[in-house]
N, C-alpha and C positions, 0 to 999 in steps of 0.2 A: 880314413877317406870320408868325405861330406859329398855325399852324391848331389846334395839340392847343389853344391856351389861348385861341383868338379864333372867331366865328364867320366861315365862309366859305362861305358859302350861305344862301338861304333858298329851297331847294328843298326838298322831301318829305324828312322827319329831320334839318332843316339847323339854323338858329339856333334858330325855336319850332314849336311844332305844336300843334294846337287839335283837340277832339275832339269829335266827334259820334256819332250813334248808328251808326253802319258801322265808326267809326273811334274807339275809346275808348284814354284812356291809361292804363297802370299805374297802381296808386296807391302803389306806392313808390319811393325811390328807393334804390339799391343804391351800392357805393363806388365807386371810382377812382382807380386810379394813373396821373397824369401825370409823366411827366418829361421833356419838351419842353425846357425849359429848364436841367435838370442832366445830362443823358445823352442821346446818340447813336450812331450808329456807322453805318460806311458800309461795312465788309466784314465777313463774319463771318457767326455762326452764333447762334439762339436756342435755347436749351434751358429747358424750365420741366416743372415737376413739381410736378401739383397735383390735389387733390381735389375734384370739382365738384361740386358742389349737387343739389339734387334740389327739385322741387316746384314748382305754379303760381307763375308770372308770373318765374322765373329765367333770364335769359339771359346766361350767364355765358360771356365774350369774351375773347381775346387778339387785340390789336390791332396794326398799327407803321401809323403815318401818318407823317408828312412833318415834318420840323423846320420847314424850311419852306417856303411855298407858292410853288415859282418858277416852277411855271408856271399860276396861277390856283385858284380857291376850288376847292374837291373835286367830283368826284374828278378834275380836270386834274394834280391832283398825285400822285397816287395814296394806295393804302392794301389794305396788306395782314392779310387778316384771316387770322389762322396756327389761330384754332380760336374756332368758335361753338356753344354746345348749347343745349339746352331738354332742361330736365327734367321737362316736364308729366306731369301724369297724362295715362292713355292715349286716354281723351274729346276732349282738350283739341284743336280743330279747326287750328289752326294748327301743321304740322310735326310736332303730336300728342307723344310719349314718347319720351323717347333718340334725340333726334336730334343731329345735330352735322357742323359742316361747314367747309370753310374758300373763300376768294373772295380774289381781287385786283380792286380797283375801279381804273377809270378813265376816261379818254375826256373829254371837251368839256367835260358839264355832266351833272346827272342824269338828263333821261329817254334820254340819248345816251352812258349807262352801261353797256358792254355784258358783265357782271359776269356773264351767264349762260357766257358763252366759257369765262371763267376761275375756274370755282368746282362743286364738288364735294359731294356731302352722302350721309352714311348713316343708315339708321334702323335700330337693332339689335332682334334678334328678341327675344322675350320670353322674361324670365329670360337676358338675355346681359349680360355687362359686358366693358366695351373696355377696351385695355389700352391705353397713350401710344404705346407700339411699334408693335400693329396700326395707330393711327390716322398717326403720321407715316410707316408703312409706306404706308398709303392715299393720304395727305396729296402724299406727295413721288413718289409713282408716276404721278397724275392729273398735276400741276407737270411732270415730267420727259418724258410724253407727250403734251402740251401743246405746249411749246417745242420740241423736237425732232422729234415727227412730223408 
């Protein structure tokens, strides 16, 4: 099973999800780069350089899941989110303006995801902009102290 191209769950954000008025969905849909099926790698390092968006409803992601799922639908398999933002305006009630943050998922099943352990977030002061350096400086300092102490 290729979790990046198959559904493996239908917990909360799994295969569908249906909205109500507490729980609305975006109304667009944004891209995506999978490559599950042409590229992997098992040791090594990511590097990426990119310019993030700005504005409601943007949640612009760097992901790595699992080629594939050996040990059960997500997150038993895991998945590493290496960078998450939101660029809302500064109203916006959720996470609100420049935030951004990175998490490793796992554990049994979703609500037995204990993703608060392994995840980190900052919200930059106004009129600040982050640089890739500061944030993998943050990114891999929270990781390092983590595991180690």
């Amino acid at each position: 099973m290729e979790p990046a191209m198959q559904c493996t769950g239908d917990a909360f954000y799994g295969c569908s999800r249906t909205s109500s008025s507490s729980n609305y969905l975006n109304p667009i849909q944004s891209a995506a780069l999978r490559t599950a099926k042409s590229f992997s790698f098992k040791y090594g390092r990511v590097e990426v350089r990119a310019k993030l968006p700005r504005g409601d409803w943007i949640w612009p992601a760097i992901w790595l899941l699992p080629r594939w799922a050996e040990y059960g639908q997500w997150p038993m398999s895991g998945e590493i989110d290496i960078m998450e933002s939101r660029g809302n305006a500064p109203g916006y009630a959720y996470h609100g303006s420049d935030y951004f943050g990175s998490t490793l998922h796992w554990g049994p099943y979703y609500p037995q995801d204990p993703f608060q352990k392994t995840r980190v977030e900052y919200q930059l002061p106004p009129g600040k902009k982050i640089s890739f350096f500061f944030f993998f400086f943050f990114f891999f300092f929270f990781f390092f102290f983590f595991f180690f102490f």
